[in-house]
C-alpha positions, 0 to 999 in steps of 0.5 A: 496552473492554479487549483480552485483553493487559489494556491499554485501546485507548487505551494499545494505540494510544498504543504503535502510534503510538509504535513507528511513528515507528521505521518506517523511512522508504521505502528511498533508491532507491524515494524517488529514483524517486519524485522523478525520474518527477515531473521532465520533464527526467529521461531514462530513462537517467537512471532506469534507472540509478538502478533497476539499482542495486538487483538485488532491485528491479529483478529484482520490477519486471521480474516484474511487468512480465512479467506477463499483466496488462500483456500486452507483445508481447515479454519485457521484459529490462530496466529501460531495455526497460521504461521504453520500453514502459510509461513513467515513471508505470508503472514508478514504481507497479511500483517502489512495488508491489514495496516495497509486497509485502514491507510487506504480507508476501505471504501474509500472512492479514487478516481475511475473506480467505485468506493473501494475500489482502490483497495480492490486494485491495490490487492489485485495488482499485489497478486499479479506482482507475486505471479509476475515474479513466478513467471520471470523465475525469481523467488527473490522477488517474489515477497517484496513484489506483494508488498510493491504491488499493495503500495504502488497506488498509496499517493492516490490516498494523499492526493485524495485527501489533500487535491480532491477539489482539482479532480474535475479539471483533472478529469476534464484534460482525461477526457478532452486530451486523451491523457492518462490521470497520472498525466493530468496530475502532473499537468495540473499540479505539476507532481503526481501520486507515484511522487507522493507516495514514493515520499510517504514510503521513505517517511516510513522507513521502507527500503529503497526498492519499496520507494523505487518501486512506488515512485516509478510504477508508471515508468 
């Protein structure tokens, strides 16, 4: 099936996956702290350094870490408070949650939900990972199910972006046929956003239950 552009979702996907290999990988700090919080001998002074150097990142952590959801007692005023309160693992979701906004783009609209809505999902379905993970009794899980949840939908940024023209004939096989948009893209394109996104996650590097998971999120 042709999109609108007159190019076959063969050749769209082809190009899709060759931009991606122009997609940087994640920035120096964020793959440092990745690295350090899986390291039992890194002190918090250790990480605390290493996220201060970075004033935009450690000004979005601390937001996010005075924010109701966490509920602390007290106001966090820095990095170090922050790793005292709420650990290695906590903070190492925050630091990848505020890279993860500017990816999404924030206010950024995806189909069926309202501008922003698909950072609100992304943050929604992170959660529900976590206390998924809680219910089934695995604490091995439950760090990398945030990160899991928080990524699960990052093709739809791609697609967005590259596929924004084919979204009324998507929309129009959801509503006339009953399908899932997930469904319809495939339909349509002959891929779809889990696909895609499970290709940006291994770009960057992620562990292969992260591209598992993204990749397979509708299975």
């Amino acid at each position: 099936m042709k999109d609108q552009s007159g190019k076959s979702g063969r050749d769209l996907l082809k190009r899709i996956l060759r931009d991606l290999h122009g997609i940087p990988p994640l920035p120096h700090v964020i793959q440092k702290v990745m690295t350090m919080t899986q390291n039992p001998d890194v002190t918090v002074d250790d990480l605390n350094e290493v996220i201060v150097m970075d004033q935009a990142l450690t000004t979005n952590v601390l937001k996010l870490c005075n924010s109701a959801y966490y509920g602390l007692p007290r106001q966090i005023a820095s990095i170090k408070q922050a790793l005292s309160y709420l650990g290695f693992h906590t903070i190492r979701n925050l630091v990848l949650t505020s890279f993860l906004s500017d990816v999404y783009g924030g206010a950024v609209a995806a189909p069926g939900l309202n501008p922003g809505g698909l950072w609100e999902h992304s943050i929604a379905a992170a959660i529900a990972c976590q206390l998924l993970t809680q219910k089934l009794g695995r604490p091995d899980a439950y760090d990398i199910s945030f990160t899991c949840g928080l990524l699960h939908d990052v093709g739809k940024t791609i697609l967005r972006k590259y596929a924004s023209d084919v979204e009324p004939e998507i929309l129009g096989i959801v509503q006339s046929k009953g399908k899932s948009w997930f469904e319809a893209e495939r339909e349509v394109l002959g891929f779809d956003h889990a696909a895609l996104g499970a290709k940006v996650a291994d770009v960057w590097n992620f562990p292969s239950v992260l591209v598992q998971a993204i990749g397979l999120h509708h299975q």
